[in-house]
PALUMLO-547474 format. One line per 8 residues: their letters; for each residue x, y, z of N, C-alpha, C, O. Coordinates in Angstrom, 3 decimals. Layout:
N
a> X:Y:Z:X:Y:Z:X:Y:Z:X:Y:Z; ...
% end
This chain:
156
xxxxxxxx> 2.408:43.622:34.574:1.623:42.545:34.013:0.389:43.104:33.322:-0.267:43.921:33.968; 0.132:42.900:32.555:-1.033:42.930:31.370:-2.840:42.268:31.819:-3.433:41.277:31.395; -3.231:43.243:32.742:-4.361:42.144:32.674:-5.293:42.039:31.993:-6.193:41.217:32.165; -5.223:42.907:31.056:-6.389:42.570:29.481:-6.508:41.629:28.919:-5.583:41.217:28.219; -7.884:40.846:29.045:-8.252:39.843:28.494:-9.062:39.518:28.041:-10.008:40.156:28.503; -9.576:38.439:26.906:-10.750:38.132:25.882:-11.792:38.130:26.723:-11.510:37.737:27.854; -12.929:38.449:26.533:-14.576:38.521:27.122:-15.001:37.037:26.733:-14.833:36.882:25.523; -15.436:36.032:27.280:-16.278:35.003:26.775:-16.859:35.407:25.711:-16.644:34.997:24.571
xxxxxxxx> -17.479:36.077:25.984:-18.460:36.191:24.653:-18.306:36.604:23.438:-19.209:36.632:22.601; -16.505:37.145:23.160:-16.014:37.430:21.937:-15.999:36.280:21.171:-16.405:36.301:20.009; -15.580:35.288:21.691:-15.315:33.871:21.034:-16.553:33.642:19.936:-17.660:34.162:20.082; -16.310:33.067:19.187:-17.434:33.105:17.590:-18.086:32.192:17.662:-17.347:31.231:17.447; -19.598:31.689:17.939:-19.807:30.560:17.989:-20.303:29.570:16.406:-21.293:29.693:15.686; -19.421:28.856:16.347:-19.617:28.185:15.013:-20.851:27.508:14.200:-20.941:27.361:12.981; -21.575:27.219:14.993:-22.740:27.035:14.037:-23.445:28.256:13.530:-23.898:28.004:12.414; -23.776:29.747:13.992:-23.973:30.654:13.233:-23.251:30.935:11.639:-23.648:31.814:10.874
xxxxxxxx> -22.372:30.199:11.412:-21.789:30.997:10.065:-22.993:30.637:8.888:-23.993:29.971:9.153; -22.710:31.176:7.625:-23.601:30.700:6.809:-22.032:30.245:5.480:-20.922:30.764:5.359; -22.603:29.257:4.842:-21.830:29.244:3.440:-22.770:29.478:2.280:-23.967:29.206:2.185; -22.149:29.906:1.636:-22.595:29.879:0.085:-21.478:29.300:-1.123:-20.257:29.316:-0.972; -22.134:28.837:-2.239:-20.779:28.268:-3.320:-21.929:28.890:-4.416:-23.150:29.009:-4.316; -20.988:29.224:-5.492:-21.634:30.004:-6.824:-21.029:29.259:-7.747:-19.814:29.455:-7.795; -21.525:28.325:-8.639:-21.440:27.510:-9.513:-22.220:28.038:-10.819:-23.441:28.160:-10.922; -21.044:28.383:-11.994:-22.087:28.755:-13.616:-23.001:29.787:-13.151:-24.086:29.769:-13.733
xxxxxxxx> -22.841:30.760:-12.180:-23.547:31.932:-12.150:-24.613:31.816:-11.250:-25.273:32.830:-11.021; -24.938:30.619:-10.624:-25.839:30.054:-9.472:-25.323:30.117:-8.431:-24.324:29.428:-8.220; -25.898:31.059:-7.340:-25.439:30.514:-5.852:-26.172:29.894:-4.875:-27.280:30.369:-4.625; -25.727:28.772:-4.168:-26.317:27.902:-3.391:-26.307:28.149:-2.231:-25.273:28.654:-1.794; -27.192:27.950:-1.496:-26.811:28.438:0.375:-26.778:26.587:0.905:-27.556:25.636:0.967; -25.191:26.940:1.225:-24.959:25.301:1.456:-25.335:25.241:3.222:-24.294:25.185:3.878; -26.356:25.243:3.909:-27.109:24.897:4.866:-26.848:23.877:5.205:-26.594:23.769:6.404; -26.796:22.967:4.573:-26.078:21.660:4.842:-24.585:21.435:5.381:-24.371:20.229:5.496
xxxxxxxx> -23.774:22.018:5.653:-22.660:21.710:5.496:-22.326:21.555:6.987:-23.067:22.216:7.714; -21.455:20.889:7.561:-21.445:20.325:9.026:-20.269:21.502:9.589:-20.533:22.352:10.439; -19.011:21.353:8.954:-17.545:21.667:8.959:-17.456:22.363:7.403:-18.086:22.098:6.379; -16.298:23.459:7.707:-15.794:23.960:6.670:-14.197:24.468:7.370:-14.022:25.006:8.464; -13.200:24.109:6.383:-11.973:24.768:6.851:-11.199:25.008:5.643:-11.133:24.214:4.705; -10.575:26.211:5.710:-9.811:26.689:4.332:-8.285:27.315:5.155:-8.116:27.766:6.288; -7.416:27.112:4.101:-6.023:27.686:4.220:-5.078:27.903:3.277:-5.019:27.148:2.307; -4.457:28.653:3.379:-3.723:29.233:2.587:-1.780:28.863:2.636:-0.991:29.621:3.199
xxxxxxxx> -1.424:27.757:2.025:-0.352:26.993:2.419:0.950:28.135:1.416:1.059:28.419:0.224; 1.714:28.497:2.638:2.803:29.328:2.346:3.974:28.260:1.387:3.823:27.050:1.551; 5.070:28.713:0.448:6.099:28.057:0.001:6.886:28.401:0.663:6.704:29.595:0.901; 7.944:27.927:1.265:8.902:28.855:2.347:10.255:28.044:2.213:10.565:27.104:2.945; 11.117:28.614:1.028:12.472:28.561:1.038:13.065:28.578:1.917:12.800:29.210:2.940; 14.730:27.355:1.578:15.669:28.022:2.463:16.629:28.891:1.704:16.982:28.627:0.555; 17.089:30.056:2.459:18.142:30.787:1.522:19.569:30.565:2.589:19.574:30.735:3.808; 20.816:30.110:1.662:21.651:30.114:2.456:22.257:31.738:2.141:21.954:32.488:1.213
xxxxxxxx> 23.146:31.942:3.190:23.638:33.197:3.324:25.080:33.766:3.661:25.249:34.099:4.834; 26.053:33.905:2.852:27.340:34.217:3.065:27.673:34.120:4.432:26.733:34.531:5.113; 28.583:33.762:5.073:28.816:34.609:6.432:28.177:34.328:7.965:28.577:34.771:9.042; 26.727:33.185:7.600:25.685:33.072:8.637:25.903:31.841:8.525:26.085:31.255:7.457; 25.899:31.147:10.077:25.656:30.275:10.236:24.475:29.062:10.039:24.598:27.852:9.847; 23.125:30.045:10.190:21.799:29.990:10.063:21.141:30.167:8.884:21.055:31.387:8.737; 20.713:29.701:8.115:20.150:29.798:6.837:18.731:31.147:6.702:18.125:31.282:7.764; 18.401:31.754:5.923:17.298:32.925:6.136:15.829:32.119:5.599:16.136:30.990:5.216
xxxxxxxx> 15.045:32.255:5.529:13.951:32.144:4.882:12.848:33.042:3.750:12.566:34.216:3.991; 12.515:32.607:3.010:11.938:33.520:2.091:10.724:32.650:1.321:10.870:31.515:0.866; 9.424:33.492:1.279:8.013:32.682:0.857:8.320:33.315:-0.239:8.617:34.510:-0.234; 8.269:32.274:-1.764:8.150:32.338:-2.906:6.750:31.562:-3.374:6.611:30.631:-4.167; 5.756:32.303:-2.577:3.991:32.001:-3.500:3.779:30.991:-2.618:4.598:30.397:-1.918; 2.254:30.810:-2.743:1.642:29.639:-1.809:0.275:28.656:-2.530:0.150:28.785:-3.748; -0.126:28.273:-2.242:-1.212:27.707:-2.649:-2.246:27.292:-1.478:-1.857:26.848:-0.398; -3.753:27.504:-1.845:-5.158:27.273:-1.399:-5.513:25.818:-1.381:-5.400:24.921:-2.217
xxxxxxxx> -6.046:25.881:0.021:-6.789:24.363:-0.052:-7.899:24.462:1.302:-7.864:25.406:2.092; -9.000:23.172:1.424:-10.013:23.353:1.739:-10.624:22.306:1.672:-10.583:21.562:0.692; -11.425:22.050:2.938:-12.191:20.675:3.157:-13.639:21.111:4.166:-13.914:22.134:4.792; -14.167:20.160:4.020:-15.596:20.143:4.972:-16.124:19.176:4.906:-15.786:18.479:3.950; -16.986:18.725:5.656:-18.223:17.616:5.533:-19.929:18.262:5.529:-20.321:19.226:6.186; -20.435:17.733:4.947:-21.915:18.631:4.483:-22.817:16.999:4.688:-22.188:15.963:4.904; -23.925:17.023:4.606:-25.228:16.299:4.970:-25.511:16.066:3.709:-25.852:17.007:2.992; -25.409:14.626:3.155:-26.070:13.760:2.286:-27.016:14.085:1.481:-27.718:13.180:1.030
xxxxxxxx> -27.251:15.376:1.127:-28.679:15.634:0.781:-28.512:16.668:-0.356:-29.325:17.593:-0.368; -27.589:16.628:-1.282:-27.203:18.089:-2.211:-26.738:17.111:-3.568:-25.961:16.161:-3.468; -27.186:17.420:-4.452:-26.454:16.689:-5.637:-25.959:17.930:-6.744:-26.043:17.714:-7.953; -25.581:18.883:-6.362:-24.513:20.482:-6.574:-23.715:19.928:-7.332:-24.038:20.098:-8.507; -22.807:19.336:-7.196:-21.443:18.739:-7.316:-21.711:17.766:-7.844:-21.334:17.783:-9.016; -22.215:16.845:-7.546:-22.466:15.814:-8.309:-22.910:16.192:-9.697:-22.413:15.455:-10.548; -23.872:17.330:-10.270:-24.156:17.885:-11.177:-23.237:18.202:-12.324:-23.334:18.057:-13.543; -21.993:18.851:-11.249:-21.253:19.773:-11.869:-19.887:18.883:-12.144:-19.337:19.254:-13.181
xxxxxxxx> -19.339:18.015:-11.605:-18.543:17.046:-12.224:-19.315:15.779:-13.355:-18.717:14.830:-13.861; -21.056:16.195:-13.564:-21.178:15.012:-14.918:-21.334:16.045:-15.720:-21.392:15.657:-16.887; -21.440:17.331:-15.603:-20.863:18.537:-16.817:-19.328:18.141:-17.585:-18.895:17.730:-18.662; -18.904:18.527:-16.372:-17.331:18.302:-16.960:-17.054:16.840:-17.498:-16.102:16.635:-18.251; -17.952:15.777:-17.074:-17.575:14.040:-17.771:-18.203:14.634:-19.497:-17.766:14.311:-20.602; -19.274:15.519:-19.176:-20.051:15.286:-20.649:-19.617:15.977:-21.585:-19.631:15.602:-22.758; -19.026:17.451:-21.050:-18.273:18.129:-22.251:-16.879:18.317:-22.422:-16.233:18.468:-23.459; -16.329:18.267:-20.601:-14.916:18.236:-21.326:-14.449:19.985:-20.435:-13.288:20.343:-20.235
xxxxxxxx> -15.580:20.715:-20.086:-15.322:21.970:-19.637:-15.368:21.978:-18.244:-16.533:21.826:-17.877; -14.656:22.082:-17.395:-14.830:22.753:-16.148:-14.485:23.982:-15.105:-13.446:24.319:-14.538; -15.730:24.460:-15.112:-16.434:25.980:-14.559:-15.955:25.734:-13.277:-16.590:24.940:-12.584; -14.613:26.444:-12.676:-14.439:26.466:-11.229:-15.200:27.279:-10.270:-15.125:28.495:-10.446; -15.880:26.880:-9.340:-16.792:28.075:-8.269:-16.267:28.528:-7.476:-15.111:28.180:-7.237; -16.760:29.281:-6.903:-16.546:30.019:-5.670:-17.289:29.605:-4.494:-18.439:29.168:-4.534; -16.279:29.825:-2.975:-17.408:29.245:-2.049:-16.902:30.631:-0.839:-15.717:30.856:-0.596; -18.140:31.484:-0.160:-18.174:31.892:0.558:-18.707:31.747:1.972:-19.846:31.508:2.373
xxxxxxxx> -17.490:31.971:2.656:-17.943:32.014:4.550:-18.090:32.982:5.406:-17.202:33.557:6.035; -19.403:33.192:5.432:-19.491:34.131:6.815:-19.534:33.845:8.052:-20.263:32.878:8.273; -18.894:34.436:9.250:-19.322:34.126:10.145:-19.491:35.701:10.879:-18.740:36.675:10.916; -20.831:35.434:11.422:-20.913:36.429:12.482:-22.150:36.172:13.735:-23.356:35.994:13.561; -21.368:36.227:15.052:-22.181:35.968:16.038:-22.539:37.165:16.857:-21.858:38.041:17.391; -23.425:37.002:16.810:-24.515:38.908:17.581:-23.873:39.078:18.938:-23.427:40.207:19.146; -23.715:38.064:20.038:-23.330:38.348:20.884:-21.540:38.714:21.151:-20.992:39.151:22.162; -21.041:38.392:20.008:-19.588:38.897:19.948:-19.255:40.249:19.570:-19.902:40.643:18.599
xxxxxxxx> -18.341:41.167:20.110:-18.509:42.563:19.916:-17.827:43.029:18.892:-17.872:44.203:18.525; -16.889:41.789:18.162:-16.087:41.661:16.601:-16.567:41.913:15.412:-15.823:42.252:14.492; -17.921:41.777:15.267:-18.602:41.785:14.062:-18.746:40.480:13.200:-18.778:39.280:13.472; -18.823:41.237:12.019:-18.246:39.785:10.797:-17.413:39.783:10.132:-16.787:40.814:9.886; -17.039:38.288:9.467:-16.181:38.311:8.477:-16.299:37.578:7.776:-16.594:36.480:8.247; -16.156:37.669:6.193:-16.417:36.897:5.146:-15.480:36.676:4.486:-14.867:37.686:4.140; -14.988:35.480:4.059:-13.596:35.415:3.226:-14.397:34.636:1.684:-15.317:33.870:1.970; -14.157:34.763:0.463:-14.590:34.488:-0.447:-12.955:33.920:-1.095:-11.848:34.439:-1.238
xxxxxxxx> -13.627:32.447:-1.387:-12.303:31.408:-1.984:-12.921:31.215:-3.643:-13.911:30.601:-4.040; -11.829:32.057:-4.434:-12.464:31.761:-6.319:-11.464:30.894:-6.450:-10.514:30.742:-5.683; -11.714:30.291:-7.505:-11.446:29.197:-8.280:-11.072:27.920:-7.764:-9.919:27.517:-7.614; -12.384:27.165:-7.439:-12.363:26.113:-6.341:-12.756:25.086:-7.232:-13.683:25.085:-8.042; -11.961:24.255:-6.981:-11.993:22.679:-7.732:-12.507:22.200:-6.507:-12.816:22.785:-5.469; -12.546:20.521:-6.985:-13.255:19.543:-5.829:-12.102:18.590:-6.177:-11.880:18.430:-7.377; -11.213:17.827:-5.137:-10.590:16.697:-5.431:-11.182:15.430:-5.449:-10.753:14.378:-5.922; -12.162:15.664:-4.901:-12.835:14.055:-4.949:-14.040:14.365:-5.083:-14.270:15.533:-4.771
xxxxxxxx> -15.548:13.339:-5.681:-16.867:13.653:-5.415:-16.978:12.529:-5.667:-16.537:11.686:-6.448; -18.289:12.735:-4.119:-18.880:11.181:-3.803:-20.141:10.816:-4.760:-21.080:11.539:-4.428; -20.389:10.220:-5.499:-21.297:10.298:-6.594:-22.541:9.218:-5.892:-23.648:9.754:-5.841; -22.482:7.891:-5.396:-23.547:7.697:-4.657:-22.903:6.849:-3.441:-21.699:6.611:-3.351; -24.133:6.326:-2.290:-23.244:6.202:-1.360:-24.658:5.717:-0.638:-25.794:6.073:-0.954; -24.231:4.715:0.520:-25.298:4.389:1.415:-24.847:3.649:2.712:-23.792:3.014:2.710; -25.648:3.726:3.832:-24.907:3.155:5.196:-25.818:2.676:6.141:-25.828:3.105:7.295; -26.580:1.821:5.735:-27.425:0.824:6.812:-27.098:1.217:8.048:-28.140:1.286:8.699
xxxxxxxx> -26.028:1.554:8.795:-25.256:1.682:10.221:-25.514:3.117:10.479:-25.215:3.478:11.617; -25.959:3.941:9.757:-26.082:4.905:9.927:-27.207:5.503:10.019:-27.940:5.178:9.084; -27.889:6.569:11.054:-28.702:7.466:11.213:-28.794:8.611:10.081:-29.879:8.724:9.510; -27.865:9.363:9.760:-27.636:10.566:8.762:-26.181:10.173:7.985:-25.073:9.930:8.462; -26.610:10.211:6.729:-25.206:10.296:5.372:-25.061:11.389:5.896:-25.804:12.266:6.339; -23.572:11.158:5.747:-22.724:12.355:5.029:-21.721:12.666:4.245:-21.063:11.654:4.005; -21.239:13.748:3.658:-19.985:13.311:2.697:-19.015:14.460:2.916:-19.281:15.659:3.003; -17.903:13.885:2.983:-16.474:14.844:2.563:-16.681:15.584:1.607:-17.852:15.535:1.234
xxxxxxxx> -15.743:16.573:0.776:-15.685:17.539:0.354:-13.979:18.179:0.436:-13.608:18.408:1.587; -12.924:18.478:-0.712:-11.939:18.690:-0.115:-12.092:19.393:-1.553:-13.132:19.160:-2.170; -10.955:20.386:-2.231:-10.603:20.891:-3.022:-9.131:21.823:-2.352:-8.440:21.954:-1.341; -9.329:22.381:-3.997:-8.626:23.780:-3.984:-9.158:25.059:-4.461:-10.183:25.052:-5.143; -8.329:26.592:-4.056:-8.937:27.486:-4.298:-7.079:28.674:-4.947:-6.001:28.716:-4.354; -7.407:29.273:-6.045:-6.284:29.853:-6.614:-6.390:31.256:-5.918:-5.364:31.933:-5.846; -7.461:31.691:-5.448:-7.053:33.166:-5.162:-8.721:33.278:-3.621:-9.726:32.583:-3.467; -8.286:34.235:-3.020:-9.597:34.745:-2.254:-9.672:36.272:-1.758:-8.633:36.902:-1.954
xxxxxxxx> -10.537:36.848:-1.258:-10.760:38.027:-0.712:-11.614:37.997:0.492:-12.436:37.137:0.804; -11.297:39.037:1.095:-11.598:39.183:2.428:-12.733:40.570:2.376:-12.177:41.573:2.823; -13.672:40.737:2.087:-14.570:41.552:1.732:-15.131:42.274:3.379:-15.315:43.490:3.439; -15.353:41.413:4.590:-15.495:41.800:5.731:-14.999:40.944:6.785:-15.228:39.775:7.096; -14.126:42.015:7.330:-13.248:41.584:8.604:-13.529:41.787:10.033:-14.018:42.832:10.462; -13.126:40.483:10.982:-13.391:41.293:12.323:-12.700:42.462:13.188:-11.475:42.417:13.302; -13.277:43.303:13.685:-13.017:44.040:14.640:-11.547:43.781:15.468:-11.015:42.699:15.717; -11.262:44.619:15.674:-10.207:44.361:16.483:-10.912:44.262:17.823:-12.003:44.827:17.907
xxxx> -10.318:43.460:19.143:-11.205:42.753:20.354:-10.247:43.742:21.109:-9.033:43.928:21.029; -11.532:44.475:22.098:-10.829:45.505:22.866:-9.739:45.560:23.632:-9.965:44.620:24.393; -8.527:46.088:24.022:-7.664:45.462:24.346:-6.072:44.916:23.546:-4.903:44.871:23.930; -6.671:44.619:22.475:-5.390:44.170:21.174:-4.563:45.164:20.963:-3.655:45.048:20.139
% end
C-alpha cells in the first residue's frame, strides 16, 4: 500500500491568484474579479475499426472557452465592445492567471489565454436587492501558453 500523501498545505488557496487581461496593448489588473475558470474542450471522434467490436477514439482539434464573475465596478469591456459598435474592428485580448500560494511547496503557475472574445457584455445594470453588483463574463480563447508551471507535489 502506498502511503504517500498530499500535505494540507499543498492545496492552492484561491483567493491569492491575480488576473490580468491586455486589451489594444493595455493591461489591466482585474482585482475585481470574484471567479475565473478556463478550458480547453477536446473534439473526440468515433473511429470505427475493421475487426473490433468497440469503436477507437481519436481528438481531431479542440476549442477554448471561459467564464467568471468580477465586481460591478470596471467599464474595460464595456469600452471595448462600443469600439467594435463604432468601427466595425475587433481587437481580441488576452487574459492572464496566476496563481501562487507561499505556503504551498508547488510554486506557481500562469496560463495565458490569446485571442479572447466576450460572448455577452453587460452594458448597464442595477439591483435595489442587492448589497454589491456583479457581472458574468464568458467568452472564448483560440490558443494559450503555459509560461509557469507547478512543481511536481512530493511523492507524484
Amino acid at each position: 500500500m502506498n502511503d504517500v500523501t498530499m500535505n494540507a498545505v499543498d492545496a492552492i488557496y484561491g483567493a491569492l491568484a491575480e488576473c490580468y487581461v491586455t486589451i489594444d496593448g493595455n493591461r489591466y489588473s482585474l482585482m475585481q474579479m470574484v471567479n475565473f475558470d478556463s478550458h480547453f474542450q477536446s473534439n473526440i471522434v468515433d473511429v470505427p475499426i475493421l475487426g473490433r467490436i468497440t469503436k477507437g477514439h481519436k481528438m481531431t482539434g479542440g476549442s477554448g472557452s471561459w467564464s467568471g464573475t468580477l465586481h460591478y465596478n470596471t467599464s474595460v469591456f464595456r469600452q471595448w465592445i462600443l469600439t467594435y459598435k463604432r468601427t466595425g474592428v475587433l481587437t481580441p485580448f488576452e487574459i492572464q492567471v496566476t496563481n501562487e500560494d507561499e505556503s504551498a511547496s508547488v510554486g506557481r503557475q500562469s496560463i495565458i489565454l490569446k485571442g479572447c472574445l466576450l460572448s455577452d457584455v453587460t452594458l448597464a445594470k442595477f439591483d435595489a436587492n442587492d448589497a454589491v453588483l456583479d457581472e458574468d463574463l464568458s467568452g472564448t480563447f483560440d490558443d494559450f501558453e503555459i509560461p509557469e508551471s507547478f512543481a511536481n507535489l512530493s511523492g507524484m
